[in-house]
Structure formats: structure tokens, C-alpha cells
TORTIRO-885699 format. One record per residue (C-alpha): x, y, z. Coordinates in steps of 0.2 Angstrom, whole numbers, plus 5000, padded with zeros to 4 digits. Example, Ala and Ser with C-alpha at 12.3 -4.5 7.8 and 13.67 -1.06 7.14 Angstrom:
// residues 2
506249785039
506849955036
END
This chain:
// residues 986
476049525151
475549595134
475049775141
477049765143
477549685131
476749805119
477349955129
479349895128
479149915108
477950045104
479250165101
479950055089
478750085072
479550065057
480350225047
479450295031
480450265017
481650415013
482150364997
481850194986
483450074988
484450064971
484149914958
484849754960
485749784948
486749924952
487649824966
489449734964
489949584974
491549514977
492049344987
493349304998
493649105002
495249025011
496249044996
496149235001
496749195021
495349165027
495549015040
493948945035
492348965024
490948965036
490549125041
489549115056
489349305062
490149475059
490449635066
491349805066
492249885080
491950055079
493950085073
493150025056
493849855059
492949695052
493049525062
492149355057
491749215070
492249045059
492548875067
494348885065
494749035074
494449235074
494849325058
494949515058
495149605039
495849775035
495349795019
497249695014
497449585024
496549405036
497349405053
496749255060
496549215081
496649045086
497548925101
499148955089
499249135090
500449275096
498749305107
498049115110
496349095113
495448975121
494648875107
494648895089
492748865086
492049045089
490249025092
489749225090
490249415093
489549575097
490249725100
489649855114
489450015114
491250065123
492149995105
492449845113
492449645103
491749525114
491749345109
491149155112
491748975108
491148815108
491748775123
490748905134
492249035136
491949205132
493349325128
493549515125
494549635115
494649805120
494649945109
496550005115
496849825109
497149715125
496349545127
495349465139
495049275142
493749195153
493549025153
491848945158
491748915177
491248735180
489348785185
489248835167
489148705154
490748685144
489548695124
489348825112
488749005116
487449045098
487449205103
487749345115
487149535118
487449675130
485749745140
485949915147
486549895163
488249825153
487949635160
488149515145
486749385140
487449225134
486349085123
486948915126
486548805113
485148685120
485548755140
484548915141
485249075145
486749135155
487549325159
489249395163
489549575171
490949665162
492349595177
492149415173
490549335185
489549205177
487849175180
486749025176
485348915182
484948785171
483248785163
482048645171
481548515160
480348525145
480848705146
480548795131
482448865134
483248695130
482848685113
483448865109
483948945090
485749085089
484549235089
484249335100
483749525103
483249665117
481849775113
481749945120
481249905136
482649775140
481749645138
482449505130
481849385117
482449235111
482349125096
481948935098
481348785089
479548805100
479249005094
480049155102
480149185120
480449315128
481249355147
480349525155
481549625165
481149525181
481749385173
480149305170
480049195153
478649205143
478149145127
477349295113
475749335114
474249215108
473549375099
475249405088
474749215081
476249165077
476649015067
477148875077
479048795077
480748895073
480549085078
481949225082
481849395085
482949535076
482949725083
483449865066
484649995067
483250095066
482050025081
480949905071
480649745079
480349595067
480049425069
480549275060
479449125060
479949005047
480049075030
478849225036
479249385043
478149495056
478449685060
478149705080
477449865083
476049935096
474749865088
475349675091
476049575075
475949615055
476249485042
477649595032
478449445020
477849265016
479249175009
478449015007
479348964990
481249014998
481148895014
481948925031
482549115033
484349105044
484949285044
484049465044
484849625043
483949815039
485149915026
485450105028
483850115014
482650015026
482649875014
482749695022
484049595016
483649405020
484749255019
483949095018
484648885021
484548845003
483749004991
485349144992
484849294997
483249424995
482949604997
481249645004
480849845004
479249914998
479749874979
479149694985
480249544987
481949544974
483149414973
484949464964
485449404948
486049234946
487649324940
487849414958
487249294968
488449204980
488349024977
486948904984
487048855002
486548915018
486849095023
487249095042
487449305045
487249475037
487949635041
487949815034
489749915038
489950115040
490250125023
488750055017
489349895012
488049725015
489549575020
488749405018
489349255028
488949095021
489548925021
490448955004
491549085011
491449295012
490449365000
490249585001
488849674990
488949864989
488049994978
488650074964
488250154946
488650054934
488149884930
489249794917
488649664900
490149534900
490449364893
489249314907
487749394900
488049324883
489349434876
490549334863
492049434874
492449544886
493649674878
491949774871
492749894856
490949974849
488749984854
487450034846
485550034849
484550004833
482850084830
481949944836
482849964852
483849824853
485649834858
486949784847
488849764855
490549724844
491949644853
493649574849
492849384846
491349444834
489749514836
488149504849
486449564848
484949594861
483649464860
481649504861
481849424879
483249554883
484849404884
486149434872
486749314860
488049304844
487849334828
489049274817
489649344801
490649194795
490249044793
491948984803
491348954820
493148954827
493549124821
492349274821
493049464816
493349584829
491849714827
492549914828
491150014821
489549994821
488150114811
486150084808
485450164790
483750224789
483250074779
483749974795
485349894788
486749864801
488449934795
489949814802
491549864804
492949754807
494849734811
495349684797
494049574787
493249724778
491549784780
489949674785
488049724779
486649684788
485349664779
483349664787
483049484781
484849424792
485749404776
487249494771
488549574761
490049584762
491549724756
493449684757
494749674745
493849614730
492649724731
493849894731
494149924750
495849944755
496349794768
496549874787
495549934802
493849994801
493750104815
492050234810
490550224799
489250374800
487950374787
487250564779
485450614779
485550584761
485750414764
487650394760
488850274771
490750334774
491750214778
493650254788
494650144781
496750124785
496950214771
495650354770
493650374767
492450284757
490750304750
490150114751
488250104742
487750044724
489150004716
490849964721
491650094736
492350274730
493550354739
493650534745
494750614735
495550794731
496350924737
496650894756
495750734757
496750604770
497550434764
497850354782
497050284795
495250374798
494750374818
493150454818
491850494806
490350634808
488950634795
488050814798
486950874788
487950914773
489450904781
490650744785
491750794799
493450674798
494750624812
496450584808
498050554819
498650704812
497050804816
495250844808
494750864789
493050934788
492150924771
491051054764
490251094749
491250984739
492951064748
494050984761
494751134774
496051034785
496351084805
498051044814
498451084830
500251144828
500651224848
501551094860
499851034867
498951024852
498050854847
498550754835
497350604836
495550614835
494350514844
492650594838
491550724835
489850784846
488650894840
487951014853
486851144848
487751234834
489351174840
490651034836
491450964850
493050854846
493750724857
495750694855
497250654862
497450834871
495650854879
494150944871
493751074857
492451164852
492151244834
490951364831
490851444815
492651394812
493351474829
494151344839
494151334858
495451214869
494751154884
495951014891
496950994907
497351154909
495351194913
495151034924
495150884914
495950764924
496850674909
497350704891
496650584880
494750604879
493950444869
491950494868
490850634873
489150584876
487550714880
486350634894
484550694895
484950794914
485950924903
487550844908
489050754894
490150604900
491650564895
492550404892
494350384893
495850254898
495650314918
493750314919
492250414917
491950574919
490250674921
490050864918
488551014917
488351054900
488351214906
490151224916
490851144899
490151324890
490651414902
492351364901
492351354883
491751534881
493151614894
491751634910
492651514919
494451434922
494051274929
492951154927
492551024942
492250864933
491250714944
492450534940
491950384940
492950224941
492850044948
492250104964
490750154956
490349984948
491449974931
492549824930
493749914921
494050094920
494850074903
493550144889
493550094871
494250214861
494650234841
493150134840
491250204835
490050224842
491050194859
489750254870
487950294867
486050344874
484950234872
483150254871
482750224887
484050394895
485150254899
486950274894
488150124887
489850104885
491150004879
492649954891
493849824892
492949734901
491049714896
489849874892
489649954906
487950054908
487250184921
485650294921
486250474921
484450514931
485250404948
486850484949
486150594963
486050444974
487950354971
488950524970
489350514988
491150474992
491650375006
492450485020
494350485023
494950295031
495650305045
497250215049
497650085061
499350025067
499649835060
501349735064
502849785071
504449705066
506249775075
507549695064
506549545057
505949505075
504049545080
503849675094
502049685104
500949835098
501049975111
499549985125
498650145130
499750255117
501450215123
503050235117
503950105104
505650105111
507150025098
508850035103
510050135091
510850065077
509449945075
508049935059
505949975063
504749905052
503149975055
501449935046
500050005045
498249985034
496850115028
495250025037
494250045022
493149915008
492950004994
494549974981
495849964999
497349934986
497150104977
497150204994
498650304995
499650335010
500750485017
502050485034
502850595044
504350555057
504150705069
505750745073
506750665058
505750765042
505450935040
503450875032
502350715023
503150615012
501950524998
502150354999
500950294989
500050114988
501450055000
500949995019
502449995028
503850095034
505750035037
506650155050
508550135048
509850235059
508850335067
510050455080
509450435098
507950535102
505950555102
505050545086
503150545082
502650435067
501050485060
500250415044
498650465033
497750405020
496550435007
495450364993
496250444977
495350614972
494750604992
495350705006
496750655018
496150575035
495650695046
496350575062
498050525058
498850375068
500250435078
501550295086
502650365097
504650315095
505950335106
507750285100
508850255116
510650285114
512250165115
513050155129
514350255125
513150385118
512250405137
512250585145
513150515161
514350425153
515050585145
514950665162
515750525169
517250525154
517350735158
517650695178
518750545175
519750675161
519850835173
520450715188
521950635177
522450825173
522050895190
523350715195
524550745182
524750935186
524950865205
526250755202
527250875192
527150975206
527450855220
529250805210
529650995206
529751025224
530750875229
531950885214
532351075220
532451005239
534050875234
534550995218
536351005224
536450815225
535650715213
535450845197
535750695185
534350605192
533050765192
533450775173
532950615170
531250635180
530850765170
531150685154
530050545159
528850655163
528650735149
528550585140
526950545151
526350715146
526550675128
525750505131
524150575141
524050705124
523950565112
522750485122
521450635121
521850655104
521650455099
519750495110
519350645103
519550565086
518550435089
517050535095
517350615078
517350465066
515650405077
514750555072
515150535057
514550365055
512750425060
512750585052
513250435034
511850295041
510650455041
510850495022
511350305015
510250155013
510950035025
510649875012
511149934996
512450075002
511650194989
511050364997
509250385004
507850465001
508250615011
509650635002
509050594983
507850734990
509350874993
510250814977
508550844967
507851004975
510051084971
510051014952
507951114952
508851264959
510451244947
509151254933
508451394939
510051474938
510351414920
511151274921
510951134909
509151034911
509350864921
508250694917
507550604933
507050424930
506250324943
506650124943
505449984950
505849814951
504549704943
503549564951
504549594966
503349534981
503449384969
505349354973
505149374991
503649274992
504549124980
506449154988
506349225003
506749395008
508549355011
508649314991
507549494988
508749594999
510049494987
509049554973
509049724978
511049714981
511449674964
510149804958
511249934966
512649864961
512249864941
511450044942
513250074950
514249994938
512950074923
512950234927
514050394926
515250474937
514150614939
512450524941
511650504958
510850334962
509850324976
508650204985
506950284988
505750144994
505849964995
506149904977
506150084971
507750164964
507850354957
509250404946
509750574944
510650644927
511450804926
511550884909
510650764900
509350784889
507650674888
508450554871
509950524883
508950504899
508050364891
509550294881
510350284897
508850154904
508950054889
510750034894
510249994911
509049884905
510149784893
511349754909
509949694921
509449584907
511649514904
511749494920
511349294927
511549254945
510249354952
510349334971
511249204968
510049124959
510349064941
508549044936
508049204944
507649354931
507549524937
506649694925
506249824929
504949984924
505650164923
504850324919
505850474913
505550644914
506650794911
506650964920
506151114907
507151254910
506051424911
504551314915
504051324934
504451164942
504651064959
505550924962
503650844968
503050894949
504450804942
504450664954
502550654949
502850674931
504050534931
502950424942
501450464929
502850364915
503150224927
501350184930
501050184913
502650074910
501949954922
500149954915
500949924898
501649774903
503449804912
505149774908
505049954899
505550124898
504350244896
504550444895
503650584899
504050774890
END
């Protein structure tokens, strides 16, 4: 028995390791808990269907997530199940979800979607299944909690045979696992058994010497077979058993998983969990770690992703860059404005709520520079002397010394410095400390402060200072001053995209670098070079520059991190190259907030150690520049899967096996749809096509679902795609064939059937004419009175069978009309659609072109308005959106176009305006939402909204997806500004 048992896993040594796993730190975790829609918080197993799918087993049914959204299987489902309580799933290699309960039912979900039920046949005992696998034959192994082992085949035949008494069987652990042979081994309270091919069950061999008591088996993606007994771990290989981890202080281990690195990742009753790779054995942070209790399975998704299930809810971990300092870590708050390493290598951060420094231990902690606990000032500069005094610069409490021996000294008002914002401090290799003030520079040392004076010297706000050499190079918001033997030379920026603000300087080499509103530039020897969006930069405002030790710079901004060669940068600059290719970084990568500090200093350094810190609006996020090889890979394009179907408020089943979604005409198709993806799933961006209705994709961005109105009768093809943003568009789109069926009166054979009936009347009428012709000629001599008046009536009958095709013909008319109207007008609002916003945009772009007067396009968003549907109903947001039309309506001139363009989103069109009347024209708009009182019907409802405007520049190339772009660019920013606002962009 051990010649085989040692045989069915020697091909299963472990891997080398190809590369060291990244540091605890670098890993982000997020938890979900029934407040999220989970149905409840113990998590008792995970998988993944191979559509990218999640599903979690819980004792209150069978939750499946989509990166949005819980969908939750129980008894009270549109697909009932057997039982709530799911015991364990698996999935097989065919895609498909198999599943137990506690009741002994197994059940299966195919990958087309269609569900299978088997309840458990009365030779089987009615308990729960721990767990289940699939051998390679396809016949499925089920673990029945204290009742031994049982199998399926894939058409529903139980097999069982209860163990006989004192079998080790009836007192079995929810473990178990096939080695490569197909034997099978299974965990238990008495050590691991294991059942040979035959059948046989044996216990491990006496030569592993395994602890006595609980033991389970677990098989790695990669081959490796372990054991768990107790709180130790054993690699199986050839060779028999190795002690790999003792975990003696942790207690009981309940769930293993190997990660795409090779590391372990252990989860334990009481202890959290542990990573175990050849670094040793790690536990995370107490900051990441999900909270205390017992972890009862782990799993690693295709993005890389470790999901947790505990009995504290859903916890995910996944790698990235950058770690963040928050309030957490001792931090006075979160909103960090400045950070600086001093020479002893401690770090020193300011924030909004005071100042914190880096202990010996490496804690942070605050140090306060008043003696009013319940206020501190908020820290914008920071500078370190050569002496080893700290310079303090503050919102508006003056400016702090620091002296060696803790005490300090303090400059405000009384001293000489003008009240205001202290944003920079930079201190000259002679010693000297310039201060930006709110009302120009100062020299602060012995002696009260002196202000920079003379010719060309500035009086406002200072946003950057740069002590080099000789030279003090000064930011302004109205560009630089530089300062040079004795004489001030002042730079502006006077073209249409010059800077006006700026940020900072970098020295690099024999260069200047400045960081401003309007990207880069560098001076060397007084020759300036614009490097901004036009080269690549993704945005305009640029807030630090930072040179790493990899011959690379970063770049902080409002919309992330960017990392570029030094190299590309000088290339560009020096006319070798037109585009730079810049790496960006947000919160997938780790940050908690994308949003960098700027007019503060230093916003971002280099620490001693290559590491690189900066301050964000939510902590100080820090990376090492020398691991950005291993994070830079971007998650492949999601995939999109088919969610809810609604057809006029009512549910439809999802099609089987591809099949067509038939909707009668006149009648309303919601579809959904989500991006089966982890990482950030509310920034993927979405696209659609209707086959058949649009000429190409239509962007539509963060929004998940689709509303087909008035559809003419016909096949159509929805497809939809998705992508991360910056990431390429799935390369599998979904496709949901639709197929419209027509009215009754709109059918082939009933036209045919109208024709025949038509042709017969005529062919009758012509017959009858005829027929009395003839007889009035026979009798003519007799009866001529009479024969006039047949022929009278007969005409009349003639003029009544006109009138009657006339009245049809009319009426074929006015219906196709009506759908030619419900194909360009919003059925809810009345206001024209999309489709034709699009026509009415793309012939004012073309009217330009021919020199007409520029337009203004502003694109309207209701605020908050999943709240009002979630709060009021949907019939009080259909209300809503009603009275939205109706205002823009009643606001709006005769020649605007006001159009409907998504759910809550209106676009209105402006001909001859110009961007000061665009925007006057919103205010307006917004004064009348803000009169106006019975929202909905609802007197306590208030409805805003957000609106970007953005005007067409005649001469300029331009589409109406660069203008709709350049619009939704101010609207984004109106909402992230807070909403209820206008914002424009030129």
C-alpha cells in the first residue's frame, strides 16, 4: 500500500520558486458582510465558474457575485432550491457548479445556465454533505458529515454503503482531495484516510508519522500534495512526509489554499490568517487583517485575487503597489497636504489636523505645536535646515520652527509675516529659509522676516519655492519668477495652453523641470520646452515630479500617479519623439485615493531607503519604484455576462443554449448586464450595439443596463463589452439575440389576406356593374326611370368603396408614422432620443464646418437619483424625470433641442450661443429646478442636477464624440465637486 501510495503522488513535487511573493504590505483588502447583500456571514466554501463568476456556499442559501451585485439562491427563489443550508461546491472541469446541502441533496448548475436538483434517495442519509469532488471518470465523491463517503454519476445515481461501526469514516472532517492517481483522501478527526482506486480505505502510512487526531488532505494548483494535521503542515512527495510548517502558537489550521506565487495562505479557528512561502511564516498587519474568528475556506480567483470566507463575513485581499499611512497608523488625519524625511531618517507628515512624526520603533505619532489640544494648525510645508531644524508651514497660523532640543519658535503677525497660506519653504546652500507667503517671499532667520522686493518680485500667493544653488526659483499663479544675481526675470506663459499655476520645480541634471496647471516644462539655459497633453500626459494639472533611483520620474496629480523613463521624458522634450507612453496608477494599484496633494511641499519625496511617499487625500501613500515590474500587469479585458431581464417592469427567464429573446412590438426590454471582474467593478466602462437598429457602439459608460423602447418588428443582435479604464475592450462580447414580433395587423399574411379581400371587392363591384349594365339594356325601352336610378346608387357605392380605401390607406400611413416618431422620441419624457440628439448634433458640427455660428452642448444629470428610486419607488423617479423634461421644456429656447440620452441623463443643444451663454442658460435652468416644489408629486422631494458645457470651436477639428467627451469631462468634474453645479469646459 505505500509502494502505491507513493507512486500516485511522485509526480507531484513542489515548484521552485519563480519569483518571491510581494510584501504584506503591498496587499489591500476589502469586506463584504450582509449589509452588502450577502444572505449571510458565514462563508463556508468558494468557487469560480470558469465565466469568471463567484459563488459562496452560506447556510442561508447560494450567493453568486458579479463584481456589483449578491444574487442569492434559496427555497424562495425564481430557481428554488432544495434547502438553504449549502454544505459545499465545486466546480468540474466542463464549467459546471455542483452543489450540496444539509439535507443530502445535491444540485447542479450548468454552464449555459440550467439547474439541476437531486434530492437524496432514501438509501442515503438526509445530513450534510462537507464536501464533494469529481474523480476522472466524471462520478462525484460526496462527504457526509459523520456517514462516510457516497458518489453520484453525472445522470443522478446515488451510491452509498454505510461505513461499519468504529470506522474511521464516521467521524470524518469537510476535506478532502484526489491525488494524481485518483486516489482519494479524506480528512477525519482520527488522521487522514485514504480510499485506493479499488475502493479500499486505508489509513497514511506509519512511516509519514503523522500526528495523531484531526488531519485533511489538500492537493495545489500546481500538484503539491500537503497535509494538514493540527496546526502543522506536511508536503507529500515521493519521498513519504516533510514537516513544512509548525504552527503550534496559531491553533487548529481550517482552510489551505496555494497562490499563483507558491506561497501558502493558511486560515486558522482563532489566529486570522498566515502566509507561508520560503520568506517563513507572515501574518498581515493588524490593520488588514479580517477580524478574529474562525476562517472556514480560501480561494485564489483568475485575477489573482485571495477571497476569504470567514464567519465575519467576505473578506478579498489582492496585490498592489502602494501601501497607504492613514489615521490608522497614527496619522492626526487623513487628508495628508506635505512629507518629508529628515536626516536622521525619520518621516515627518502634515495634514489638515496638525503634524506627526516617525517614532524610533517606526509608529507614527503627533506632535503638537500648540498647546490647544482641540485644535492643531493644518501643516502645508514642511523643509529640514542643515542645522536639523524643521521649518513648519501652516494654513494660516504662520510659521513653526523646530528646534533639535523639541522646542520652538514661532513667526506670525507679530513677528512681520503676513497672515495667509504657507504653501513652500526651501532653504539655500548658504543657509537661508524663503518662506511663500499669501503675499509674496520671505527670508525668515536672525532677525525679524524680510521680504523679496524689487523689480519683478511677486506680492501674491507663492505656490512653489526652489533654493538652487544661487538661484531661488518661484511659482506663482500667474507663472515663474526666477531670481538670480540679485535680479528677478519673470516667465508667463501667454499662448492658450500656457500654465498659469505652478506646482513646483525638479532639478534634473542641468535642467529645471516645472510642474503646473498645463503639464511639464523644461528650462535649460533659459529655453523652455512644453511637454503636456499634447505629448501624452493623460491630464493637465501636474502637482509633483519626483526622480526614483530606476532612472524613472512619477508624477502626482488629482487623477493618479503616473511613472515615466527619464529617458522617454528627454526624448520628447528635445523633439525625438511625439508621445510619451506614461505607466498610471490609481486605486487599483493600492492608493486609497487617487487625489495627490498639490500647492503643498514637499508633496512627494525619496526617502532614504529608494522608496517613494506621497501625500493624498487619503493617507501617504508609498511604493518602491524597484517592484514596479512585478504589479504593472493589467488585468485582461472582463468579460460580460447577461444579468436580469425585465419586459415592461415584468421578469422574463434568461434564454437557454443561445436563444432568441422574443418581445412583442410596442412593448419596453430592459436588459442587464455586468463586467465579471474584482478589481474596481464600478469604474468598468461599458459599450452596446443593437445589430440591426445602430449603425456601431455607443459608450455607455458606468451604466449596467439597457432599456429598448419601440423597437420596429425584426431581428436584432445586442452585443455589449466592457473594459477597465485605459484597458482594451473585451475580446468576447455577449450577444443576446432579439426578435421583435409584429402586431397583428403588421403580420405578412394579414396584409396578403387585406390585398385578396381588396382585389375580390373590386373584381365583385366591377361584376355587379356589369351584371345590371346588361339587364338595364335588356328592359331599356321600359323601365328607363328605373335604370337611372340604379346607376346613381351605384355610383354612390363606388364613391363609398373609394373613401373606404382612402380612410385605410390613411391609416396605414398615420401607423408608420407613429413608429417611425417611437423610434426617435423617449417614450417617458416625450423628448427626442438619443438617436436623434445624435442627428441634431452631428448637423449643427457640420453647420459649423460651413461657418455657421458655434453651438454649446450641455449634458444634464440628475443628482442622487438611484436614491430617489430606491427611497420613492421607480413610479415617483419616472415622475421625477417627467417634471425634468418638462422644466428643460418650459426653460429652454425655441430653437434648443432637448433630448433624453440615458436614464437620468438629459443633453441640451444651443445653436448660436456662445460658452458665457451656454452656462447662463444652466444657471437659469438650475434656478427653475431649484423654484419648482412638487417634485414627483412629492412636496419634500428636491431634485439638482450636474451639467457640463462645452462649446464647438469653429476652425478647430471636432466630432460630436470629442465634444460629447469634452462635455462629459465638465460633468464629472461637476459631480466630484459636489453637484448641484455648472461646470464648463473651453
Amino acid at each position: 500500500m505505500l509502494i502505491a501510495l507513493l507512486c500516485g503522488i511522485a509526480g507531484l513535487a513542489p515548484r521552485a520558486w519563480a519569483a518571491p511573493p510581494p510584501p504584506l504590505a503591498n496587499y489591500v483588502i476589502d469586506h463584504w458582510s450582509t449589509r452588502d447583500g450577502l444572505p449571510q456571514n458565514s462563508i463556508r466554501d468558494i468557487a469560480q465558474t470558469p465565466d469568471g463568476r463567484l459563488w459562496f456556499a452560506t447556510w442561508e442559501g447560494l450567493a453568486s457575485y458579479d463584481g456589483m451585485e449578491f444574487t442569492v439562491y434559496d427555497r424562495g427563489s425564481r430557481v428554488p432550491l432544495l434547502d438553504n443550508g449549502i454544505g459545499t461546491i465545486v466546480t468540474d472541469p466542463a464549467g459546471d457548479l455542483w452543489f450540496s446541502d444539509s439535507r443530502g441533496n445535491i444540485g447542479r448548475r450548468d454552464a449555459n445556465g440550467a439547474w439541476n436538483l437531486w434530492p437524496h434517495p432514501a438509501s442515503a442519509p438526509s445530513i450534510i454533505v462537507q464536501s464533494l469532488q469529481i474523480d476522472p471518470t466524471g462520478r462525484l465523491w460526496l462527504l457526509y458529515e459523520g456517514n462516510g463517503l457516497g458518489s453520484m454519476t453525472a445522470g443522478g445515481t446515488f451510491h452509498y454503503v454505510r461505513p461499519p461501526p468504529k470506522s474511521p469514516l464516521l467521524n470524518v472532517y469537510r476535506r478532502m482531495a484526489f491525488d494524481s492517481s485518483g486516489a482519494l483522501w479524506v480528512g477525519t478527526y482520527d488522521g487522514v484516510m485514504v480510499q485506493d482506486t479499488h475502493g479500499q480505505v486505508h489509513t497514511a502510512p506509519a512511516g509519514w508519522h503523522l500526528p495523531h487526531g484531526l488531519g485533511w488532505p489538500y492537493r495545489g494548483p500546481d500538484g503539491t500534495f500537503w497535509i494538514v494535521a493540527g496546526s502543522r503542515i506536511f508536503r507529500i512527495d515521493a519521498t513519504g512526509a516533510t514537516l513544512q510548517y509548525d504552527l503550534h502558537d496559531t491553533g487548529r489550521i481550517t482552510a489551505l489554499v496555494q497562490d499563483r506565487h507558491g506561497a501558502l495562505w493558511a486560515g486558522t479557528e482563532d489566529h486570522g490568517l498566515l502566509r507561508l512561502s520560503a520568506a517563513g511564516i507572515e501574518r498581515l498587519p493588524d490593520t488588514m487583517a479580517p477580524a478574529s474568528g474562525r476562517i472556514l475556506s480560501l480561494m485564489e480567483d483568475s485575477e489573482g485575487s485571495l477571497w476569504i470566507g470567514s464567519n465575519g463575513g467576505l473578506y478579498r485581499l489582492r496585490e498592489a503597489l502602494f501601501s497607504t499611512l492613514t489615521r490608522q497608523d497614527g496619522l492626526p488625519d487623513n487628508f495628508a497636504r506635505s512629507v518629508l524625511e529628515d536626516h536622521d531618517g525619520r518621516l515627518w507628515v502634515g495634514t489638515d489636523t496638525g503634524l506627526s512624526r516617525e517614532g524610533p520603533d517606526g509608529t507614527m505619532a503627533m506632535v503638537p505645536l500648540t498647546a490647544e489640544h482641540d485644535h492643531q494648525p493644518a501643516v502645508l510645508s514642511l523643509a529640514e535646515d542643515r542645522d536639523g531644524d524643521l521649518w513648519i508651514g501652516t494654513y494660516s497660523d504662520g510659521l513653526y520652527e523646530h528646534l533639535p532640543d523639541n522646542s520652538y519658535r514661532h513667526f506670525g503677525a507679530a513677528e512681520g509675516l503676513p497672515a495667509g497660506n504657507i504653501r513652500a519653504i526651501s532653504i539655500g546652500e548658504s543657509g537661508a529659509v524663503w518662506v511663500g507667503t499669501q503675499h509674496g517671499v520671505f527670508r525668515v532667520g536672525d532677525g525679524p522676516p524680510r521680504p523679496l522686493d524689487g523689480a519683478g518680485a511677486p506680492h501674491g500667493l507663492i505656490t512653489a519655492l526652489r533654493a538652487q544653488a544661487d538661484d531661488l526659483w518661484i511659482g506663482t499663479l500667474d507663472g515663474v519668477r526666477h531670481l538670480h544675481d540679485a535680479s528677478i526675470q519673470t516667465l508667463r506663459f501667454t499662448d492658450p495652453q500656457g500654465a498659469h499655476t505652478i506646482f513646483g520645480f525638479t532639478p534634473l541634471g542641468r535642467d529645471m523641470w516645472f510642474v503646473t496647471d498645463r503639464g511639464l516644462y523644461r528650462d535649460r539655459d533659459g529655453t523652455l520646452v512644453h511637454v503636456a497633453r499634447e505629448q501624452g500626459l493623460p491630464i493637465d494639472s501636474i502637482f509633483a515630479m519626483l526622480p526614483d533611483r530606476q532612472d524613472h520620474v512619477w508624477l502626482t496629480s488629482n487623477r493618479g500617479i503616473m511613472r515615466l523613463a527619464r529617458s522617454d521624458i528627454e526624448t520628447v522634450a528635445d523633439g525625438r519623439s511625439q508621445h510619451l507612453a506614461p505607466l498610471h496608477f490609481d486605486e487599483a494599484d493600492g492608493l486609497l485615493s487617487s487625489q495627490a496633494s498639490g500647492s503643498a511641499s514637499p508633496s512627494a519625496i525619496l526617502r532614504q531607503d529608494g522608496t517613494i511617499w506621497i501625500a493624498t487625500a487619503i493617507g501617504v501613500a508609498h511604493a518602491d519604484p524597484a517592484q514596479v515590474h512585478v504589479f504593472v500587469m493589467r488585468p485582461p479585458p472582463p468579460s460580460v455576462a447577461l444579468g436580469l431581464l425585465d419586459l415592461d417592469g415584468n421578469p422574463l427567464p434568461p434564454p437557454s443554449n443561445g436563444a432568441a429573446i422574443h418581445i412583442p412590438a410596442g412593448h419596453g426590454l430592459t436588459v442587464r448586464y455586468a463586467a465579471l471582474s474584482y478589481l474596481l467593478p464600478d469604474r468598468i466602462i461599458y459599450r452596446t450595439w443593437l445589430e440591426g437598429m445602430d449603425p456601431s457602439w455607443t459608450e455607455q459608460g458606468n451604466t449596467r443596463s439597457l432599456r429598448l423602447v419601440g423597437l420596429p418588428p425584426g431581428d436584432y443582435t445586442l452585443r455589449v463589452s466592457a473594459a477597465h479604464p485605459g484597458g482594451a475592450w473585451s475580446t468576447h462580447d455577449m450577444a443576446v439575440p432579439i426578435v421583435v414580433d409584429p402586431m397583428w395587423w403588421q403580420r405578412r399574411g394579414v396584409w396578403i389576406g387585406a390585398i385578396a379581400a381588396f382585389s375580390v371587392l373590386l373584381v365583385g363591384i366591377y361584376l355587379g356593374i356589369a351584371y345590371s349594365y346588361r339587364r338595364q339594356a335588356r328592359i331599356l325601352s321600359r323601365i328607363i326611370a328605373e335604370r337611372t336610378g340604379e346607376l346613381t346608387r351605384t355610383a354612390e357605392r363606388l364613391q363609398a368603396a373609394d373613401q373606404e380605401k382612402s380612410l385605410l390607406l390613411e391609416r396605414l400611413r398615420q401607423q408608420a408614422d407613429v413608429a417611425t416618431r417611437q423610434a426617435r422620441e423617449d417614450p417617458l419624457t416625450g423628448l427626442p432620443n438619443r438617436r436623434a440628439f445624435n442627428e441634431h448634433l452631428a448637423a449643427a458640427l457640420e453647420g459649423v464646418m460651413a461657418g455657421r455660428p458655434d453651438f454649446c452642448l450641455a449634458l444634464i444629470d440628475a443628482d442622487h437619483f438611484k436614491r430617489i428610486n430606491d427611497e420613492h419607488s421607480h413610479a415617483t423617479g419616472d415622475e421625477v424625470l417627467q417634471g425634468i423634461a418638462d422644466v428643460l421644456r418650459a426653460s429652454t429656447r425655441t430653437p434648443d433641442i432637448v433630448a433624453r440620452i440615458g436614464g437620468e441623463e438629459f443633453a441640451l443643444l444651443m445653436p448660436e450661443t456662445t460658452l458665457e451663454e451656454g452656462e447662463a442658460a444652466c444657471m437659469r435652468l438650475r434656478a427653475a429646478f431649484h423654484a419648482k416644489k412638487d417634485w414627483g408629486g412629492t412636496l419634500a422631494l428636491r431634485v439638482t442636477f450636474s451639467a457640463g458645457v462645452a462649446r464647438s470651436h469653429r476652425g478647430e477639428p471636432s466630432t460630436a464624440l470629442l465634444l460629447l467627451q469634452r462635455a462629459d469631462t465638465a460633468l464629472y468634474r461637476a459631480k466630484n465637486t459636489g453637484r448641484d453645479r455648472i461646470c464648463v469646459e473651453a
